[in-house]
C-alpha positions in Angstrom: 12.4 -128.9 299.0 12.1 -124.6 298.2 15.8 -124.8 299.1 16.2 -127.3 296.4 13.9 -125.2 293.7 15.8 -121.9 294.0 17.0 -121.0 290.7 20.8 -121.0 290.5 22.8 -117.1 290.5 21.0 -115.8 293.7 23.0 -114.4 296.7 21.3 -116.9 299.0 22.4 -120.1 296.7 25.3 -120.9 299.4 23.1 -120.7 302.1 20.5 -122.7 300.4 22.8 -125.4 299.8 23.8 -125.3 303.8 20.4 -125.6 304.3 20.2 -128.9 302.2 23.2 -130.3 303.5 21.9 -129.7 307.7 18.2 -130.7 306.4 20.0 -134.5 305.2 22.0 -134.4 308.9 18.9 -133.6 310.9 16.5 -136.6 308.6 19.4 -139.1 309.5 19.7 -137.6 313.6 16.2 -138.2 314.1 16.4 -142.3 312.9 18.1 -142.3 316.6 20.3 -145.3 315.6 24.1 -144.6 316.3 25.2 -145.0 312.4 22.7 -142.7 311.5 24.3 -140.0 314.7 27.5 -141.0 313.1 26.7 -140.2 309.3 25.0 -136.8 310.5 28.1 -135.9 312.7 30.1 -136.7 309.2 27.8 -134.3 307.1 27.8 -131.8 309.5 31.4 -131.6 310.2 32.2 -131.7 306.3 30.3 -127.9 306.6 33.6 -125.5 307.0 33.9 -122.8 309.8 33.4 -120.1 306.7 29.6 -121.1 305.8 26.6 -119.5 306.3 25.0 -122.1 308.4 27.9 -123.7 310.3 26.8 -122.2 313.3 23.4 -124.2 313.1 25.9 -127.3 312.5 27.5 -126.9 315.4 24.7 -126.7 317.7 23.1 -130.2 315.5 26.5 -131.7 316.4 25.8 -131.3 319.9 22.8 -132.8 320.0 24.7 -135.6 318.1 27.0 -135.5 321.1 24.1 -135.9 323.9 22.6 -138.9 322.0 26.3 -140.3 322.1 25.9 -139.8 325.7 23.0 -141.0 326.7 23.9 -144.3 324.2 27.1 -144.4 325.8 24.9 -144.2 330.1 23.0 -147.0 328.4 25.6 -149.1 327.7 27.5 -148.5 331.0 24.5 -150.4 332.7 26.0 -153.8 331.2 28.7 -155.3 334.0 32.3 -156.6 332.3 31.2 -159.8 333.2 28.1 -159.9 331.1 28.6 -161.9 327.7 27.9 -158.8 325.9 30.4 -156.5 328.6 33.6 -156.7 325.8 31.2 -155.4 322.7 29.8 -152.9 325.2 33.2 -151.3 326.3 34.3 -151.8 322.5 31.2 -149.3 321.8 31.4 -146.9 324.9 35.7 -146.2 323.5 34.2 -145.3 320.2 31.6 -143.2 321.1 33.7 -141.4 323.6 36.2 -140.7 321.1 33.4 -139.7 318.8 32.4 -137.0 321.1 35.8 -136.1 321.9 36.2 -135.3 318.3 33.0 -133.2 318.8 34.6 -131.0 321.1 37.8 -130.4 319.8 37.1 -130.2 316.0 36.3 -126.5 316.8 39.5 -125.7 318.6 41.2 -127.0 315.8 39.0 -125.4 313.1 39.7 -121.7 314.9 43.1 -122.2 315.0 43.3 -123.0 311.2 41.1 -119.5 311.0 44.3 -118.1 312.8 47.2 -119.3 311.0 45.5 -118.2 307.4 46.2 -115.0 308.5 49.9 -115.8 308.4 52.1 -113.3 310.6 53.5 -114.4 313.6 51.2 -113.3 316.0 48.2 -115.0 314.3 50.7 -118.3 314.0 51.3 -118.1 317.6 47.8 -117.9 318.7 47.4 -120.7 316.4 49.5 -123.0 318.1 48.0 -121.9 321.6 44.4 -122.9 320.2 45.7 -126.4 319.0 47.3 -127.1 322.4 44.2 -127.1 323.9 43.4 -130.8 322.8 44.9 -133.2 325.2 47.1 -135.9 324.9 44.7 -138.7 325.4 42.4 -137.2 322.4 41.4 -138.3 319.2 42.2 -135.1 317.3 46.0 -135.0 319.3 48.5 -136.6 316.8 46.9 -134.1 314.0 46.7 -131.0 316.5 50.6 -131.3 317.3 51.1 -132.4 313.4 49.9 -129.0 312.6 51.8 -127.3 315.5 55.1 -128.4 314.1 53.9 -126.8 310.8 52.8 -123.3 312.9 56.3 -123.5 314.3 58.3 -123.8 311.7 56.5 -121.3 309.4 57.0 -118.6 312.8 60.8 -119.5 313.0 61.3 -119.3 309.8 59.4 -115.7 309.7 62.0 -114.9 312.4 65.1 -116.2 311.3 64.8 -115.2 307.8 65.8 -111.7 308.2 69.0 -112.7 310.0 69.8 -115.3 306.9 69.1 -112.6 304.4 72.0 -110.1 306.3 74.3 -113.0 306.6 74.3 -113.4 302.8 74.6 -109.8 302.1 77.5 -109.8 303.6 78.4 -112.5 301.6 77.6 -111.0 298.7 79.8 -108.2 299.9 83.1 -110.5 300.5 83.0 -110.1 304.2 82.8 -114.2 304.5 83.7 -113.9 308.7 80.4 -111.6 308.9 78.6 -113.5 307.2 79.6 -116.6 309.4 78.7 -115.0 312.6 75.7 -113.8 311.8 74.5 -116.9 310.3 75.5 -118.4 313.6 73.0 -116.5 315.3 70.2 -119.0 313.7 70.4 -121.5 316.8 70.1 -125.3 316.7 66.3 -126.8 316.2 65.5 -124.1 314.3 63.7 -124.2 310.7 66.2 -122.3 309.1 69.3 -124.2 311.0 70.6 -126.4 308.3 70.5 -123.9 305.5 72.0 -121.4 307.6 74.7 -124.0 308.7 74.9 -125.2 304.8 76.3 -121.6 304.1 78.4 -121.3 306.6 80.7 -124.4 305.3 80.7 -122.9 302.4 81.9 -119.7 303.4 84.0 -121.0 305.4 85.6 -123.6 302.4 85.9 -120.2 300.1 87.3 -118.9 303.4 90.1 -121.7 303.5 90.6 -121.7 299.7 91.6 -118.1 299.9 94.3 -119.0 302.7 95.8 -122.0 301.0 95.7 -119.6 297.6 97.2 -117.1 299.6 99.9 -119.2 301.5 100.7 -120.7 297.3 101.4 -117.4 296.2 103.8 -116.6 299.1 105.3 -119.4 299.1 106.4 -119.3 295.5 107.7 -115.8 295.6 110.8 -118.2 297.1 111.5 -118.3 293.2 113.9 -121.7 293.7 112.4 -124.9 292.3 111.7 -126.2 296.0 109.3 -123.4 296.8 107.7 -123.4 293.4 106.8 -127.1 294.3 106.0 -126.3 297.6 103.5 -123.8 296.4 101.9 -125.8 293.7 101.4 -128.7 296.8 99.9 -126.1 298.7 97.6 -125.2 295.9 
């Protein structure tokens, strides 16, 4: 209720508003019924990594998560064979992934902290962070979405520099340098189709010039029959 008086423009407003967001979590925790651990695990996790408070978040989440588990022990004690076994197992997989999702938000919350930072080293710890969440998670299918993302932006980080020489030397005329070194960018990577998109088209200017070439010596024959030779060839 204070938190909720302040007057706006102070330096503690963002922690204040934590504060109220955590005080809403904790009011519906302590109703003890599973939606209300399920629309406090929602508000806390909506509080990002970069708050004040998140710390205090994360230790309310986990006392979400034992309340999972001691819901989840409860419901254990009811056989398969009981008319209510189906709706039980139903609710133990949902609260199992619920907690799973507990324990690997984090992981995947630090490795977003990572790959803000951008260069490769940060990207690649990144990707080491994400693959911590096993395949039989919850969180997996975003984890390895966001790996492929992490990946790319390394590769390209990497590959870039040898694209940038190969069309200098483009630039330059040398069209066979240019091919070669764009060659260097190797199958699977991010930069692979552009690379391989310049490279036909080098190597069509490349085959233009021969063809141009072959016209014009061709028709230095002078006689009608090498003149339209030469404007076949061309």
């Amino acid at each position: 209720e204070v938190a909720r008086n302040l007057p706006p423009g102070l330096e503690y407003q963002s922690k204040a508003q934590d504060l109220r967001e955590l005080a809403l979590a904790v009011t519906r925790a302590q109703d003890g019924g599973i939606a209300d651990l399920e629309a406090a695990i929602i508000q806390v996790q909506a509080l990002p990594s970069s708050r004040p408070l998140y710390e205090k978040a994360q230790r309310l989440s986990r006392y979400c998560q034992l309340e999972f588990q001691e819901a989840i022990a409860e419901a254990e004690r009811i056989p398969l064979d009981n008319p209510r076994g189906a709706q039980a197992q139903d609710k133990i997989d949902r609260w199992v992934a619920e907690i799973q999702i507990i324990e690997d938000q984090p992981l995947l919350d630090r490795a977003e902290q990572f790959a803000r930072q951008g260069d490769v080293f940060s990207l690649q710890s990144a990707i080491l962070e994400a693959q911590r969440i096993g395949s039989d998670r919850p969180l997996y299918d975003e984890a390895q979405e966001r790996i492929v993302t992490w990946s790319n932006r390394v590769q390209r980080i990497q590959d870039q520099p040898i694209l940038d020489e190969a069309n200098q030397y483009a630039r330059m005329g040398n069209l066979p340098r240019a091919i070669a070194v764009a060659d260097q960018i190797q199958a699977e990577r991010a930069l692979y189709d552009e690379a391989q998109d310049n490279v036909r088209r080098w190597q069509s200017q490349i085959n233009g010039q021969q063809h141009i070439q072959q016209a014009v010596d061709t028709a230095r024959g002078g006689t009608p029959s090498a003149l339209a030779s030469a404007i076949e060839v061309a």
